[in-house]
Structure formats: C-alpha cells, structure tokens
N, C-alpha and C positions, 0 to 999 in steps of 0.2 A: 247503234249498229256498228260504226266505224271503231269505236271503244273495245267492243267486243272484238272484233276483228285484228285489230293491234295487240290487245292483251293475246290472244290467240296466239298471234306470233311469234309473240316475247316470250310466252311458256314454252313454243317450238322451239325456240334458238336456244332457250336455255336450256330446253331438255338435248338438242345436239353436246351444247359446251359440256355439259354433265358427263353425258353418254360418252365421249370421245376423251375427255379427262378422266374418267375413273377406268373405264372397261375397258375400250379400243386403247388405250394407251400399257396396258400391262401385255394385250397380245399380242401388237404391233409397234413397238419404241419410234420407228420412224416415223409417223401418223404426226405426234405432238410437232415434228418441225416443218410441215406441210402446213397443219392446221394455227400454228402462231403465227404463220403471214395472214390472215386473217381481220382484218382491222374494221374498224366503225361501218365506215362504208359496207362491206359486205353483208356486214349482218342486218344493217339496216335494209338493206335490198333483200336479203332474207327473210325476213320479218314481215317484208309486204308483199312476196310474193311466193311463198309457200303455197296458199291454197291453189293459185295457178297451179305451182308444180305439183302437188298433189294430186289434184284432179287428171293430170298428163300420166301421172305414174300409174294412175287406179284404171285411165280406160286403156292403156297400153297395157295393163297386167292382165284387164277382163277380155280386150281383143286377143291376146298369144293363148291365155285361157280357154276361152271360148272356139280358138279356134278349128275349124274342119278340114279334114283333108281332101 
C-alpha cells in the first residue's frame, strides 16, 4: 500500500519535471528559472503529499462548481 502510494508520487513528479521541461518551457522561458530552484527536498515533500493536495483541489473545484447562488 505504502509502495503504491510512493511510486504514485514519483510518476506525479515526474510527470510535473516532464510537463514543465518540454511544454510550459517553449511557452513561457521564464518558468525553467523559477522551477531550477527546485531541489531534493521539494520534490520529496511533493511526492508525499500530492494526494493531500489533490483531494484540496478536487473539493474546492466541486464546492465553486457546484455552487448556488
């Protein structure tokens, strides 16, 4: 379970390093020297806690969504 959960994360971070290296990097130049302060630490923090912030981004997306006037 915890295995899964790690490997999860390590595919999310690298799918960020990817996404931001190839694409966001032709549209926006300045991104790449933002995102090279970047170091071990962060990603590792990244890595464990994506699914927190996911879940933050999914019910703040379904609460503005969902919501009534």
């Amino acid at each position: 379970m915890i295995i899964n959960y790690l490997l999860l994360g390590i595919l999310f971070m690298l799918f960020i390093d990817i996404l931001v290296h190839t694409w966001l990097s032709k549209k926006h130049p300045g991104i790449i020297e933002a995102y090279n302060t970047l170091g071990i630490t962060e990603r590792i923090i990244m890595v464990v806690l994506w699914p927190i912030c996911l879940f933050v981004f999914a019910k703040a997306f379904w609460d503005q969504y969902n919501e009534k006037d």
